[in-house]
DRENROVEX-373352 format. One record per atom (N, C-alpha, C, O): x, y, z. Coordinates in steps of 0.02 Angstrom, whole numbers, padded with zeros to 5 digits, always signed. Each point is the difference from the previous one (the first is absolute). Example, Ala and Ser with C-alpha at 12.3 -4.5 7.8 and 13.67 -1.06 7.14 Angstrom:
+00660-00284+00390 -00045+00059+00000 +00045+00060+00000 +00052-00001+00033 -00070+00054-00069 +00042+00059+00003 -00039+00055+00037 +00025+00055+00008 
//
This chain:
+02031-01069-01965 -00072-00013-00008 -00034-00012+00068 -00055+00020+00017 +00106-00061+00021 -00039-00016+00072 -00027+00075+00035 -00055+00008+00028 +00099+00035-00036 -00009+00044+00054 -00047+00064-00034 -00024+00046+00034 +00017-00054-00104 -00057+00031-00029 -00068-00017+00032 -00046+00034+00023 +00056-00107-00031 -00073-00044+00030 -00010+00034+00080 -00051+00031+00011 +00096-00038+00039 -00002+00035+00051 -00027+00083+00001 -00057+00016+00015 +00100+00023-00031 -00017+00040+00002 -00088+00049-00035 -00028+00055+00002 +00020-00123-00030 -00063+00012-00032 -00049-00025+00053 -00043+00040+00021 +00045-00092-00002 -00039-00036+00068 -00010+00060+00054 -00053+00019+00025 +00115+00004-00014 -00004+00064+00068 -00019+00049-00029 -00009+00042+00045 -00005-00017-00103 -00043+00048-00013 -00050-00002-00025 -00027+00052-00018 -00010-00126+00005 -00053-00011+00012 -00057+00005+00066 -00060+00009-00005 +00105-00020+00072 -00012-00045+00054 -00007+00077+00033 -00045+00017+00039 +00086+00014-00058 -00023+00090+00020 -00017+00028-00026 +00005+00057+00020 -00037-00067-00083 -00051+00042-00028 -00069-00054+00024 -00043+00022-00037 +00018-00063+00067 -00025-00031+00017 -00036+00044+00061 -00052+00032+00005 +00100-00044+00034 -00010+00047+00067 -00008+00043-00012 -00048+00016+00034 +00062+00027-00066 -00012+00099-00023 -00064-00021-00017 -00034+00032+00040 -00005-00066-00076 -00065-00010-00020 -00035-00017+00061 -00039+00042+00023 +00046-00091+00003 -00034-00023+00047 -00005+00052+00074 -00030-00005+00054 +00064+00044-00078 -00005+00053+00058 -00026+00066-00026 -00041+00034+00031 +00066-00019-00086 -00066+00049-00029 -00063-00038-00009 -00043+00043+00006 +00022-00085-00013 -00074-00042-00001 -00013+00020+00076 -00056+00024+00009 +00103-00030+00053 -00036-00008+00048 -00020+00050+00019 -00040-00013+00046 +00046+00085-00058 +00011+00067+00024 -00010+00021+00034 +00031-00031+00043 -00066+00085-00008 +00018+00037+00071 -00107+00014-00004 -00039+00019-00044 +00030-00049+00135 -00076+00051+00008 -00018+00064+00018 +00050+00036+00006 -00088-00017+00001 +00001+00053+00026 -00062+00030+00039 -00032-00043+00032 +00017+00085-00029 -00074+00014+00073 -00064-00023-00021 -00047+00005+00039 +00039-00031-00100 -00072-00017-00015 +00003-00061+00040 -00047-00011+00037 +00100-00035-00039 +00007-00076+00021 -00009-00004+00098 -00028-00042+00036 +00063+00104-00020 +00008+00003+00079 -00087+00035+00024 -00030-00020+00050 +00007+00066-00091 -00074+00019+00003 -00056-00072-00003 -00053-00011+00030 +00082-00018-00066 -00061-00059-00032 +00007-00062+00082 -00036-00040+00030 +00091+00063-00025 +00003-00061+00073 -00030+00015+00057 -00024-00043+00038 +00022+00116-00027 -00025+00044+00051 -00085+00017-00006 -00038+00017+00046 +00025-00027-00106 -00068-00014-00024 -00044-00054+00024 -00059+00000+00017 +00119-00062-00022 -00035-00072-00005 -00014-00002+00077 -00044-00033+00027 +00092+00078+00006 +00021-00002+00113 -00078+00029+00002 -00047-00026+00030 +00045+00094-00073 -00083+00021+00029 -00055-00051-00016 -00033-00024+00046 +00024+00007-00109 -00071-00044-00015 -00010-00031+00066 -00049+00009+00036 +00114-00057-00019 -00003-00050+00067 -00046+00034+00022 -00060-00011-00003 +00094+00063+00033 -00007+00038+00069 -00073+00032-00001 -00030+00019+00051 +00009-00017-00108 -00082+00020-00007 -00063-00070+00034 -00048-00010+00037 +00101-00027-00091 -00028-00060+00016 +00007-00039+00052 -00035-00051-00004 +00077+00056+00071 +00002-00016+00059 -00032+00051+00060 -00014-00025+00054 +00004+00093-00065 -00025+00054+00012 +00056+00013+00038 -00016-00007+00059 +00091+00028-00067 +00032-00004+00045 +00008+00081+00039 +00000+00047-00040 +00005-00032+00108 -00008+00054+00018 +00044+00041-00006 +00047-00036-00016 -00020+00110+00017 +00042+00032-00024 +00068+00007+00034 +00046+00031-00028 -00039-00059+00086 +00066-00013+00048 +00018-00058-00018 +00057-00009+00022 -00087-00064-00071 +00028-00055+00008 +00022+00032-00079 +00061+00001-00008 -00090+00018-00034 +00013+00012-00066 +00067+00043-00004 +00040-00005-00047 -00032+00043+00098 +00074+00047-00012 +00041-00058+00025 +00054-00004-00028 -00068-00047+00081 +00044-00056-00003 +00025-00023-00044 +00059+00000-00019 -00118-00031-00005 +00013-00051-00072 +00050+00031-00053 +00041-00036-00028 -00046+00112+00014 +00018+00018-00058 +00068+00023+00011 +00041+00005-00046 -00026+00013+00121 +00067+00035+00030 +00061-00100-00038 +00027-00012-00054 -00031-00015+00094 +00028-00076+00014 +00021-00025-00098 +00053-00017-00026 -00127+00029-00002 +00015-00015-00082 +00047+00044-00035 +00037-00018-00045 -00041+00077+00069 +00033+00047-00053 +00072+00003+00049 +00046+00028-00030 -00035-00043+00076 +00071-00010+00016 +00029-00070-00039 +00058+00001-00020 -00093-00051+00012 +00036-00065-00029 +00019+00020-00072 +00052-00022-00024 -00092+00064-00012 +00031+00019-00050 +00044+00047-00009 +00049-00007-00037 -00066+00067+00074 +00066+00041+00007 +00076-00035+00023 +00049+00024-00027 -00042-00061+00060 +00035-00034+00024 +00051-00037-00043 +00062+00001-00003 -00115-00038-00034 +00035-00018-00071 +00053+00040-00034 +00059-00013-00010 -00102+00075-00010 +00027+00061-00027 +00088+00004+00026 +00058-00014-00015 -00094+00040+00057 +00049+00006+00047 +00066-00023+00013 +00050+00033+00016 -00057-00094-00023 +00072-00062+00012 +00034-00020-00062 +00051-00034-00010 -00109+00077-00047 +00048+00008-00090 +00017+00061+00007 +00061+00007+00004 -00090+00035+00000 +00025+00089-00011 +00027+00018+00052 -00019-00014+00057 +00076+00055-00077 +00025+00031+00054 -00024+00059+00016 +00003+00005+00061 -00022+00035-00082 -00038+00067-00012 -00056+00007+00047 -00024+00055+00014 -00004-00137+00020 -00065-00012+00030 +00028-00017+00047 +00046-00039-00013 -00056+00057+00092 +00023+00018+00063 -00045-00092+00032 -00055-00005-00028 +00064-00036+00059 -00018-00027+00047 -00032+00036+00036 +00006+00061+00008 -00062-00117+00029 -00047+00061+00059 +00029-00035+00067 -00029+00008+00054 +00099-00057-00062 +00050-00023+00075 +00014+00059+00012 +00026+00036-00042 -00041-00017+00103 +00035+00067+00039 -00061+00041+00009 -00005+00033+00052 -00045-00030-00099 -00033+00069-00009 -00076-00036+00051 -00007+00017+00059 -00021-00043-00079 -00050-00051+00036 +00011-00051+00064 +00030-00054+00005 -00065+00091+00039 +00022-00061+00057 -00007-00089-00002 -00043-00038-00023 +00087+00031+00047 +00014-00065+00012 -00013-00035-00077 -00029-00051-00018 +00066+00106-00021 -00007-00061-00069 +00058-00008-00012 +00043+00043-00004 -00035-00115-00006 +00046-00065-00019 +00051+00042-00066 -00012+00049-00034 +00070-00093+00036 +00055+00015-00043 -00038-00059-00045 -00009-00057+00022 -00009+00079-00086 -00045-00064-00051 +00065-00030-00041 +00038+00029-00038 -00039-00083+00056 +00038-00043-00047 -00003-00022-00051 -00040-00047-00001 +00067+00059-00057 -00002+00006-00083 +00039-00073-00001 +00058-00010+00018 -00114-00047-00047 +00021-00057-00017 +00088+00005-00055 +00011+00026-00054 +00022-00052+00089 +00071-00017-00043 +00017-00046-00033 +00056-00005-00025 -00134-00064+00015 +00025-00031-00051 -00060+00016-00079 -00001-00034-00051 -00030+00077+00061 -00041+00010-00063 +00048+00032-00053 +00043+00040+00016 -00057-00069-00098 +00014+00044-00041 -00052+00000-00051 -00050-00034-00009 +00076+00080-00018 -00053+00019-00087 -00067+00019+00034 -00049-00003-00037 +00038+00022+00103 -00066+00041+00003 -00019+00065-00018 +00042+00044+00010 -00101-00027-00036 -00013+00084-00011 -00010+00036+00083 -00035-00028+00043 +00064+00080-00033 -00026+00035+00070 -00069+00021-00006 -00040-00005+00046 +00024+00031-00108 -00068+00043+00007 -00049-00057-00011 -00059+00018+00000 +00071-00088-00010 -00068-00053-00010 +00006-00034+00084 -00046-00027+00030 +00101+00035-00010 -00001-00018+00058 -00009+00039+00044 +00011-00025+00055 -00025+00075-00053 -00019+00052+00046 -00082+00011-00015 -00039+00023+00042 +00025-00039-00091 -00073-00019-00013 -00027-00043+00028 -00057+00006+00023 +00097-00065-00018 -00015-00073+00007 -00007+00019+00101 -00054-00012+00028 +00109+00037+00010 -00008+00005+00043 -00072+00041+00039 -00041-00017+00042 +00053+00076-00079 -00085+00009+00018 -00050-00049+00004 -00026-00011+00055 +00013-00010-00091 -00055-00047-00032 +00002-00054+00063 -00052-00014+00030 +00106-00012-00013 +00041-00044+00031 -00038+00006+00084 -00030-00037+00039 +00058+00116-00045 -00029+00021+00088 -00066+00000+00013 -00031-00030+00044 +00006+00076-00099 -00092+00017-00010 -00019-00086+00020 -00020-00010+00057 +00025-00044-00099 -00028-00070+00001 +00004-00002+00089 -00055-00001+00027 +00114+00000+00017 -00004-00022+00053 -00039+00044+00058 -00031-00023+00048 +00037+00077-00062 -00039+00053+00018 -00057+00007+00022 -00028-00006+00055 +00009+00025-00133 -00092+00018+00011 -00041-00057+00021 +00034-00042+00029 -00080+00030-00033 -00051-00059+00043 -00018-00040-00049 -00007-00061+00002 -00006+00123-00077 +00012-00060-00067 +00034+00024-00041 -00020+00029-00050 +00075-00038+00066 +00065+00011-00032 +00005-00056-00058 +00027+00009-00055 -00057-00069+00076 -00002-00056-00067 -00026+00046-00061 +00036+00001-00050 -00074+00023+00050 -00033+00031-00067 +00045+00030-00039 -00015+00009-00059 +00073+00010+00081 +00059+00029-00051 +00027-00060-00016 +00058+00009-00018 -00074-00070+00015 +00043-00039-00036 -00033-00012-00057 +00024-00051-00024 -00066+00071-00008 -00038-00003-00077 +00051+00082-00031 +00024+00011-00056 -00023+00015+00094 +00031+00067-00028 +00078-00009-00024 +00034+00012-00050 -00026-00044+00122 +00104-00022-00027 +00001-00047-00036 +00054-00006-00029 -00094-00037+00015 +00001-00034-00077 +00003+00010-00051 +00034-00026-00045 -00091+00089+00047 +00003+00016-00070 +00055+00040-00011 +00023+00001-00057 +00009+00038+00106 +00028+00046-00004 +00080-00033-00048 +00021+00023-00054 +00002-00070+00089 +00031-00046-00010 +00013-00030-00058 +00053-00013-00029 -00121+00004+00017 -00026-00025-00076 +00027+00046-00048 +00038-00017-00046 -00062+00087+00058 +00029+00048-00037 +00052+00010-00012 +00016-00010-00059 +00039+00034+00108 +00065-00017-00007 +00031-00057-00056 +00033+00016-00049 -00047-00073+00063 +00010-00061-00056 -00012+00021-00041 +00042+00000-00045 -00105+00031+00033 -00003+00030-00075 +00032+00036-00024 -00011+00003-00061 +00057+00036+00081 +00027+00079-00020 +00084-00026-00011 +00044+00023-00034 -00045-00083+00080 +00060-00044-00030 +00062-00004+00076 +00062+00001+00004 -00111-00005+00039 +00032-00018+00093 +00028-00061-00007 -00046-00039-00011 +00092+00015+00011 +00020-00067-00001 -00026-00034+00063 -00016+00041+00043 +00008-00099-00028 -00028-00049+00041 +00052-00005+00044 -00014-00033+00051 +00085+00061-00053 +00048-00002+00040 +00024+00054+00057 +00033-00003+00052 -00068+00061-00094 -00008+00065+00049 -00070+00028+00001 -00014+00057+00019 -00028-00103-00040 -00065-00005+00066 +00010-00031+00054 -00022+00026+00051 +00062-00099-00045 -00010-00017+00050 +00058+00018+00033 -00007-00025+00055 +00072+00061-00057 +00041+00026+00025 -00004+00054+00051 +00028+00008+00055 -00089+00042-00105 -00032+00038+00034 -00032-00011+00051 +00013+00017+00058 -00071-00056-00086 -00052-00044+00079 +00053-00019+00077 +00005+00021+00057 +00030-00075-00101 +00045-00008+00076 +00015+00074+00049 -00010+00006+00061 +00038+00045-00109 +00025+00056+00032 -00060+00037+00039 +00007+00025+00056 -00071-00025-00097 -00047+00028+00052 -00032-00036+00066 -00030+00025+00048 +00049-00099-00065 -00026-00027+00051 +00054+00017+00054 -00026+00006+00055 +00056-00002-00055 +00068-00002+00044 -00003+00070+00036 +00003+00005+00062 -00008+00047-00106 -00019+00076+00014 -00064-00006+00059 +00009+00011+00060 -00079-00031-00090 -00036-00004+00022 -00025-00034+00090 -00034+00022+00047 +00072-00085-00060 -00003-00026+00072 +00038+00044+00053 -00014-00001+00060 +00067+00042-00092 +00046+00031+00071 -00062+00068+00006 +00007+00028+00054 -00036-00012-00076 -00064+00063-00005 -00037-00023+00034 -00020+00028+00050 -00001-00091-00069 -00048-00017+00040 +00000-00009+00097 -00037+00008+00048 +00086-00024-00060 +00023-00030+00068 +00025+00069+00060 -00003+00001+00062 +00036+00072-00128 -00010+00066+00046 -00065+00009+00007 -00016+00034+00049 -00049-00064-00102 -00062+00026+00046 -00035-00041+00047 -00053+00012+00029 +00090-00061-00025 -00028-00042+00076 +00015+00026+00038 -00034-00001+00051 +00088+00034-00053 +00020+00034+00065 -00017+00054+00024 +00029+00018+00052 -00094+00036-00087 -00018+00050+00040 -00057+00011+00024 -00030+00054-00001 +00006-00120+00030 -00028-00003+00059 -00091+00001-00030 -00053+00004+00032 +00061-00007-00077 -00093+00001-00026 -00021-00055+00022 -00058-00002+00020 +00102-00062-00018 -00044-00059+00015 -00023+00004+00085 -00041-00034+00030 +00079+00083-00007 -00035-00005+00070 -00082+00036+00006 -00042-00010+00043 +00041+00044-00087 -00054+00037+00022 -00077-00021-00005 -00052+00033+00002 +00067-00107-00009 -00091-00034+00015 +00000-00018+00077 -00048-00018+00033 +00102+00025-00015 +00026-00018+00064 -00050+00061+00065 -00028-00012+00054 +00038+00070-00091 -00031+00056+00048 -00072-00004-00006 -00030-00016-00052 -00004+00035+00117 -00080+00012+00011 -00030+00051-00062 +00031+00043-00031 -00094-00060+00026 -00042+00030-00052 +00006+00083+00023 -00005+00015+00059 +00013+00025-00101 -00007+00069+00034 -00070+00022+00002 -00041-00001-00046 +00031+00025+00115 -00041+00029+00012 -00029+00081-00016 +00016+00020+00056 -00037+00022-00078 -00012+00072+00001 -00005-00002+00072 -00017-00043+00040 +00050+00140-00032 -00020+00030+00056 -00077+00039+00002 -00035+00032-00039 +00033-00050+00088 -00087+00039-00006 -00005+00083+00019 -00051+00030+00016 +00103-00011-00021 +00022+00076+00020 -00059+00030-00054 -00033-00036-00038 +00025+00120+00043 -00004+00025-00052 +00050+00020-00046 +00057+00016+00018 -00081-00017-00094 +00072+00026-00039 +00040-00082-00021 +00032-00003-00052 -00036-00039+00081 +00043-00067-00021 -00036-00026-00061 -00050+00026-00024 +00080-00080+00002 +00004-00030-00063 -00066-00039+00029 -00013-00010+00060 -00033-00011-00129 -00043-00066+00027 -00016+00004-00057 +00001+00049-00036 -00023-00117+00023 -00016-00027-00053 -00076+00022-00028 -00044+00006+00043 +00027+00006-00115 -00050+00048-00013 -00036-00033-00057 +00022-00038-00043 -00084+00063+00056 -00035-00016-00076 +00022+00001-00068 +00044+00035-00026 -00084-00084-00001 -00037-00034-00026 +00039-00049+00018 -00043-00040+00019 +00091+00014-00011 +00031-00088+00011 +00033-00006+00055 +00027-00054+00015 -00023+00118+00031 +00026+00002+00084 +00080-00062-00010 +00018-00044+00040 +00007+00061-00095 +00084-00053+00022 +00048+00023+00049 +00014+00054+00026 +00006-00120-00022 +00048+00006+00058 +00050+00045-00014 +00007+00025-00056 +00048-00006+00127 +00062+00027-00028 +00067-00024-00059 +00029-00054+00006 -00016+00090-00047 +00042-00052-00050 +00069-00016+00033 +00038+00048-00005 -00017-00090+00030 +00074-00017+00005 +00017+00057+00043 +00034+00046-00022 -00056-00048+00086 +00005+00058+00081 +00057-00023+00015 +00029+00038+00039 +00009-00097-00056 +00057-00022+00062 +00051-00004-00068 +00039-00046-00009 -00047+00094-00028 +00070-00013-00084 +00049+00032+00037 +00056-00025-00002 -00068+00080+00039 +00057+00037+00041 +00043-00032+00040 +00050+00027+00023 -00064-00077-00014 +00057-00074+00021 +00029-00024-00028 +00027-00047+00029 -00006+00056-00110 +00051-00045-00027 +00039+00066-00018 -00016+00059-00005 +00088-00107-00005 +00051+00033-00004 +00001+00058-00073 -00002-00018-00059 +00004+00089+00085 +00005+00058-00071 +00062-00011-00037 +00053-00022+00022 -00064+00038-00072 +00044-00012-00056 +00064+00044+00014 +00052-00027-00020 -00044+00086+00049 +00047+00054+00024 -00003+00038+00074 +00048+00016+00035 -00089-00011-00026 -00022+00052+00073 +00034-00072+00037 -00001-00061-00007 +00027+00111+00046 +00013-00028+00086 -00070-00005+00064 -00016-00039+00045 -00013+00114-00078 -00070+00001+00046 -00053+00061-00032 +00018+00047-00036 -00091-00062+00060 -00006+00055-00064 +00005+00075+00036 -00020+00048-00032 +00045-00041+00096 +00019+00060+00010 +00062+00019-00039 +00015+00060+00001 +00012-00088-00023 +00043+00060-00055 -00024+00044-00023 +00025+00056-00002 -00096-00076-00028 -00015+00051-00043 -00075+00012+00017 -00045-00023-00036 +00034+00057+00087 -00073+00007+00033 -00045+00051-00032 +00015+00060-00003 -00078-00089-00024 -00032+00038-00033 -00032+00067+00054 +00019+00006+00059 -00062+00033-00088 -00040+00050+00060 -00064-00065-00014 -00018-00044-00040 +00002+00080+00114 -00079-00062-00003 -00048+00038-00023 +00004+00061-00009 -00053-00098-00001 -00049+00013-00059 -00053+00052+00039 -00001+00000+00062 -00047+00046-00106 -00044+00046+00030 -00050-00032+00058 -00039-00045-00014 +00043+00067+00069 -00038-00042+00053 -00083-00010-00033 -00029+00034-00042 +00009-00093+00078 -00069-00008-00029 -00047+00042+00050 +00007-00005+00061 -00051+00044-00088 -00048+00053+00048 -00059-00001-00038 -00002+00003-00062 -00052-00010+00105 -00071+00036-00032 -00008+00074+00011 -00051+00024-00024 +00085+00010+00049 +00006+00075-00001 +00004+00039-00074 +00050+00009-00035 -00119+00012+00022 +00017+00049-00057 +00029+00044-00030 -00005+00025-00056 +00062-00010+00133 +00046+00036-00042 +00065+00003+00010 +00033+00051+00005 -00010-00120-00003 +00038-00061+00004 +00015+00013-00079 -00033+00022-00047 +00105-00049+00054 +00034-00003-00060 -00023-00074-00029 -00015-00002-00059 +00012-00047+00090 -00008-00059-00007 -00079-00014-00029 -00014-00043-00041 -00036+00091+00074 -00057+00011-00056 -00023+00030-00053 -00046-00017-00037 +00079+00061+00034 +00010+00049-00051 +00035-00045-00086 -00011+00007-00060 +00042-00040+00091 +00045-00051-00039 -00036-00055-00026 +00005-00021-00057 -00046-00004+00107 -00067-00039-00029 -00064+00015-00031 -00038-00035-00034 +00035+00103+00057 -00056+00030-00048 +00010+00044-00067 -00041+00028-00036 +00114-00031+00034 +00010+00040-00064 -00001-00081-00054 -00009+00008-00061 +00017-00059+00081 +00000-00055-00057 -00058-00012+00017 -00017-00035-00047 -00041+00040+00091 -00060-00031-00008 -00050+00063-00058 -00048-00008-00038 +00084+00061+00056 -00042+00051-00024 +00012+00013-00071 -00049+00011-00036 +00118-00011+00010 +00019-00020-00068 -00034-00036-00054 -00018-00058+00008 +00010+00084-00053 -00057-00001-00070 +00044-00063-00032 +00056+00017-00018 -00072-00085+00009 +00058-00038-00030 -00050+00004-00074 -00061+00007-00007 +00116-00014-00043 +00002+00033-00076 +00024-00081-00034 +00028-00044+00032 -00045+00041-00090 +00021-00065-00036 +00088+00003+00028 +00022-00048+00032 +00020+00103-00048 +00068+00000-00005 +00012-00016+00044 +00044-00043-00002 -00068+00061+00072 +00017-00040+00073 -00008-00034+00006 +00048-00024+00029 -00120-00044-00045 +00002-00040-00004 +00054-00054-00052 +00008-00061+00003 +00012+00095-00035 +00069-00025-00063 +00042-00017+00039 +00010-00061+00004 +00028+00107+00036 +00026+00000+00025 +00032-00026+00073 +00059-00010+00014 -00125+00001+00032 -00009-00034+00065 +00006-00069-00046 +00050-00032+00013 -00090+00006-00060 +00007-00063-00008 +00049-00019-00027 +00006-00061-00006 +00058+00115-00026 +00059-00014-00007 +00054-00029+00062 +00041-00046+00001 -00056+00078+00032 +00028-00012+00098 -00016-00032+00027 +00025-00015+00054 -00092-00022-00088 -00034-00045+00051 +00021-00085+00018 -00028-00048-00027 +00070+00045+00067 +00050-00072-00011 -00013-00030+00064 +00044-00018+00040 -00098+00013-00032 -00045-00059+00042 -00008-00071-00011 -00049-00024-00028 +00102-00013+00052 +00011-00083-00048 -00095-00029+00017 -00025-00047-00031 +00000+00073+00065 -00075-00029+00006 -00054+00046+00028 -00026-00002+00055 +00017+00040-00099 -00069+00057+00028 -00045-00029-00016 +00004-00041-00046 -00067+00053+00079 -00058-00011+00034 -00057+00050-00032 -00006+00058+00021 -00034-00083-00074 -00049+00045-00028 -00052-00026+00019 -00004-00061+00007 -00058+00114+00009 -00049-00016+00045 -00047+00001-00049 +00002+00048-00039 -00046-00094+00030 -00041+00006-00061 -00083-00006+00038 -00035-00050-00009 +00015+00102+00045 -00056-00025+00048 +00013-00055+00030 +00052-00009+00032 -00104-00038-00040 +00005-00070+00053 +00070-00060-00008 +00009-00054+00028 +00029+00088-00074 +00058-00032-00046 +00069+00019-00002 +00023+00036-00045 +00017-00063+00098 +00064+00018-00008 +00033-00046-00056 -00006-00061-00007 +00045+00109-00033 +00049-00023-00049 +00083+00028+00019 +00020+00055+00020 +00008-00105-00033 +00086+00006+00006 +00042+00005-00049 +00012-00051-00032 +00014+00104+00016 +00000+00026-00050 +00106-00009-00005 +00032+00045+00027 +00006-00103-00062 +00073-00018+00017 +00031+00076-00057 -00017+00020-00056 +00072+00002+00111 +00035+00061-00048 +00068-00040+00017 +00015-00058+00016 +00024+00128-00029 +00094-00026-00002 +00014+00034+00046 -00022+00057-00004 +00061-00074+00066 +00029+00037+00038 +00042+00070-00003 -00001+00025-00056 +00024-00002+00087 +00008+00078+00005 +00081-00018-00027 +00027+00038-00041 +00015-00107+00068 +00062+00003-00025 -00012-00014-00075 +00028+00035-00042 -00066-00082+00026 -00002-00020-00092 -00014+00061-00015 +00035+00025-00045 -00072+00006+00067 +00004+00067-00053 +00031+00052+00017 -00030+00053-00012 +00101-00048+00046 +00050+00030-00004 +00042-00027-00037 +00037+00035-00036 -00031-00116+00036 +00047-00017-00046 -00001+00014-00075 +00046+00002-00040 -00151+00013+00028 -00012-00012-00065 -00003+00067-00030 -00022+00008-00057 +00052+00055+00105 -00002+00072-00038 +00080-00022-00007 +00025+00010-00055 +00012-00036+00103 +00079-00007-00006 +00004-00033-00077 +00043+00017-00040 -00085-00058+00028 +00032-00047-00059 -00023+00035-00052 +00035-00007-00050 -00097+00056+00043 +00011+00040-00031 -00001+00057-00032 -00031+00023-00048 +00084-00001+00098 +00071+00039-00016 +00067-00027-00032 +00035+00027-00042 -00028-00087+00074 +00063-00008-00045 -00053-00041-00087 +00026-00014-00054 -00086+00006+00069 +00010-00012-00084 -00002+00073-00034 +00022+00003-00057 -00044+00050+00083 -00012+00063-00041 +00071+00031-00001 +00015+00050-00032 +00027-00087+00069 +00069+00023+00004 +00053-00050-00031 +00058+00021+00000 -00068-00079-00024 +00019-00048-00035 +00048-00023+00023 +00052-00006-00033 -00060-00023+00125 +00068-00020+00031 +00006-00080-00028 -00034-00044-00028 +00093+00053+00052 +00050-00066-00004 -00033-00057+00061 -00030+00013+00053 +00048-00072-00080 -00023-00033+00052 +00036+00004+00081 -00024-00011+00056 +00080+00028-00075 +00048+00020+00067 -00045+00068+00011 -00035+00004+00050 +00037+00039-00087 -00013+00065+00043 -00074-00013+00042 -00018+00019+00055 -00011-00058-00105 -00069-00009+00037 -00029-00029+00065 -00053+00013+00028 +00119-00069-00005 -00020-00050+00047 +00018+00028+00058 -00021-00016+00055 +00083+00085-00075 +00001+00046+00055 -00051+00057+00025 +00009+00034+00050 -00050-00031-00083 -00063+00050+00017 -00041-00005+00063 -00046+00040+00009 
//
């Protein structure tokens, strides 16, 4: 009789767990989209410029890949492939965490320290959180998880102290050249250069960017029969049609354009040029119905 009682207990105690782990189940790209969503609102709402924004979003989506990464084997580390990035250390005393809530959690984790109001995702990872509990997350691998992203997260953080952005309030205001043909700042809101000295922190792969040297661009000429005018007068001369306009304003990823309203400038906040690469990337994998692994690799 005793060992009836036993053996009934242990197959209680694992059918327990089989439940509690089908309750917890697997995310997938809507959850990694919705986080990358919450990185843009910020970023609208801080007006952040389009060199700090490929920052922000490069640093987050490694803390979660990362995650990935140190559960799946299938998912390559970016030690070796990325300069000067750290061998990440996978906490050895956590158990019963989910990888994919903690690889969530780490995003979320980085974005907070990150962006300028990175606080504002903490109404989001609440609820988010919240949700989970609901769907039947135990309170033991939420916070199992949390630990793991925090842990993830600080060694991320600490590879992006190190490439050199904080120096760059350090350098003189840039000046334009007064050449003809140079850059200068132009109507309607004459702004400054965006982030002239980004070419100082450390690239993610290049050694230098002569590896891979572009051709330089059509010289600037007022000569009419200059390639370089010809080039400007075929878009000035161009009939724009509703569909072009569809379209230009599809492309148009100006985190702060400048509409001139007569005596009335208005500032008009969009999404940067990386959010909306990420946001044709994300979806694709929903029209393609990836996995949350396949997705975080995109």
């Amino acid at each position: 009789m005793k060992n009836i009682f036993t053996i009934a207990f242990i197959l209680t105690a694992l059918l327990g767990c089989k439940q509690q782990k089908e309750t917890e189940g697997e995310f997938g790209h809507a959850e990694l989209n919705a986080v990358l969503s919450q990185m843009t609102d910020i970023m609208m709402h801080d007006v952040t410029n389009p060199p700090l924004a490929t920052r922000f979003f490069t640093y987050t989506t490694l803390a979660g890949y990362e995650v990935v990464a140190q559960n799946m084997s299938r998912v390559k580390s970016m030690y070796g492939v990325l300069k000067d990035y750290p061998h990440l250390q996978k906490p050895d005393t956590l158990a019963g965490y989910h990888y994919q809530l903690a690889a969530l959690l780490a995003m979320m984790e980085t974005a907070k320290k990150m962006q300028p109001s990175g606080k504002l995702l903490e109404a989001y990872q609440q609820r988010f959180l919240d949700s989970c509990r609901q769907v039947g997350f135990s309170e033991e691998t939420v916070e199992s998880s949390r630990r793991y992203a925090l842990a993830v997260s600080k060694q991320i953080l600490g590879y992006a102290r190190g490439d050199r952005y904080n120096r760059i309030a350090n350098f003189a205001r840039y000046t334009p050249d007064q050449k003809e043909g140079a850059w200068y700042p132009t109507p309607p809101a004459y702004m400054a250069a965006v982030e002239p000295h980004f070419m100082t922190i450390r690239s993610m792969t290049l050694d230098t960017c002569s590896q891979f040297k572009p051709e330089p661009p059509v010289a600037f000429s007022t000569d009419k029969n200059s390639a370089f005018y010809k080039m400007m007068w075929q878009n000035y001369a161009d009939t724009l049609t509703d569909e072009k306009r569809m379209i230009a304003a599809y492309w148009d990823c100006n985190p702060f354009a400048v509409q001139d309203n007569g005596h009335l400038l208005v500032g008009l906040k969009k999404i940067s040029p990386g959010a909306h690469w990420l946001s044709i990337a994300g979806a694709a994998c929903r029209q393609k119905d990836k996995s949350f692994d396949e997705t975080i690799q995109v």
